[in-house]
Each structure stands twice: as C-alpha cells, then as structure tokens.
C-alpha positions as CSV (number, residue, x, y, z in Angstrom):
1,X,34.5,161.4,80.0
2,X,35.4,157.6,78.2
3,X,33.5,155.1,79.8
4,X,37.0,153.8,81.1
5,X,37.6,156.5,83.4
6,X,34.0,156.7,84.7
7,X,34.5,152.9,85.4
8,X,38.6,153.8,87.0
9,X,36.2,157.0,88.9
10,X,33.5,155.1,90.5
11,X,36.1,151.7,91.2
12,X,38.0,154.6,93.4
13,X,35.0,155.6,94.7
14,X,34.4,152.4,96.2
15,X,37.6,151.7,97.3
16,X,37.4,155.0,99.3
17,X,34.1,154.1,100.6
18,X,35.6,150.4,101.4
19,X,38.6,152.1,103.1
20,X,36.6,154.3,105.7
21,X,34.2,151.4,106.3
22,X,37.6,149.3,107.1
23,X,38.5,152.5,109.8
24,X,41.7,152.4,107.3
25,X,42.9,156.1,107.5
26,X,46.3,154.9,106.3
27,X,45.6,153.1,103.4
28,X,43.0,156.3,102.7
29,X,46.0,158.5,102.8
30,X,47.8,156.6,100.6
31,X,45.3,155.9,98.0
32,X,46.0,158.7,95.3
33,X,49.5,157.9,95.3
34,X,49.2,154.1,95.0
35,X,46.3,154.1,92.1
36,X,48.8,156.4,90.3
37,X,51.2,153.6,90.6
38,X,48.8,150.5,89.7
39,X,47.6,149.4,86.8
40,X,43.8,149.3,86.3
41,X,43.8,145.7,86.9
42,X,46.0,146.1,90.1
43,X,43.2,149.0,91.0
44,X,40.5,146.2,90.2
45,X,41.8,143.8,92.7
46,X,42.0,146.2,95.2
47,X,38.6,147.0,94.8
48,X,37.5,143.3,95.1
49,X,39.3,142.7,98.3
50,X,38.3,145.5,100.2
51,X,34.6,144.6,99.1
52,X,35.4,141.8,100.2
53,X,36.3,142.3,104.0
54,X,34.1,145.0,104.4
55,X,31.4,142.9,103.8
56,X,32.9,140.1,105.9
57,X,33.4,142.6,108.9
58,X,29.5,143.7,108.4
59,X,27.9,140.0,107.6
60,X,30.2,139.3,111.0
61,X,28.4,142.3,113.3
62,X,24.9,142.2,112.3
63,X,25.5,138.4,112.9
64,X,26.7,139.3,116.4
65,X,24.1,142.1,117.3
66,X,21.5,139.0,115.8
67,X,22.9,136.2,118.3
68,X,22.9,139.0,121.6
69,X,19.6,140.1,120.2
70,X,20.5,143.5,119.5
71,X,20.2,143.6,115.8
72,X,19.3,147.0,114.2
73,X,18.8,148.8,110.7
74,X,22.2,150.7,110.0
C-alpha cells in the first residue's frame, strides 16, 4: 500500500473514531459515500474539525466532572 492511502486509511479511521465519540450515527452512515465524493483535502478538513469538537466536548466534561468533584479516568 503507497504511503498516501495508509495516510487517506488511518485519516478515515479517525474520522470514524471522531464520529462515534460525537454520538453521530448519521454522519457515520454517510461517511463512505461522502469520502468517495471529497477530495483528500476536503477528507483532511473533516478530519480536523471533528478532532476538533470531540476534544472540545471531552476538555468540556472532564472539566465539569472536575468542578462537581466527580472526575474519573475514562
């Protein structure tokens, strides 16, 4: 496999990941038929902006388990 479709395999890998972390199942579904549609770059962007909220939706939780006190290892 070209280094340029283990990068495009492990990108979707993420964005998978990203999308169940999100609770997307939608956007999951849809996935193999948009990336089909995109352009790598397109794919890339994706990819940063689901990184993106998931980690603002976990930085926000563990902040809020922190402030009640409950904060845990997930």
């Amino acid at each position: 496999m070209s280094a340029a479709l283990d990068t495009a395999s492990s990108m979707i890998d993420r964005i998978l990941h990203d999308l169940v972390g999100l609770k997307m199942p939608r956007a999951l579904e849809a996935l193999d038929h948009v990336v089909h549609r995109l352009e790598l770059s397109a794919s890339e962007a994706i990819d940063i902006l689901l990184s993106e909220e998931l980690t603002l939706r976990e930085n926000s939780r563990y902040q809020d388990r922190a402030a009640d006190g409950t904060a845990c290892d997930d």
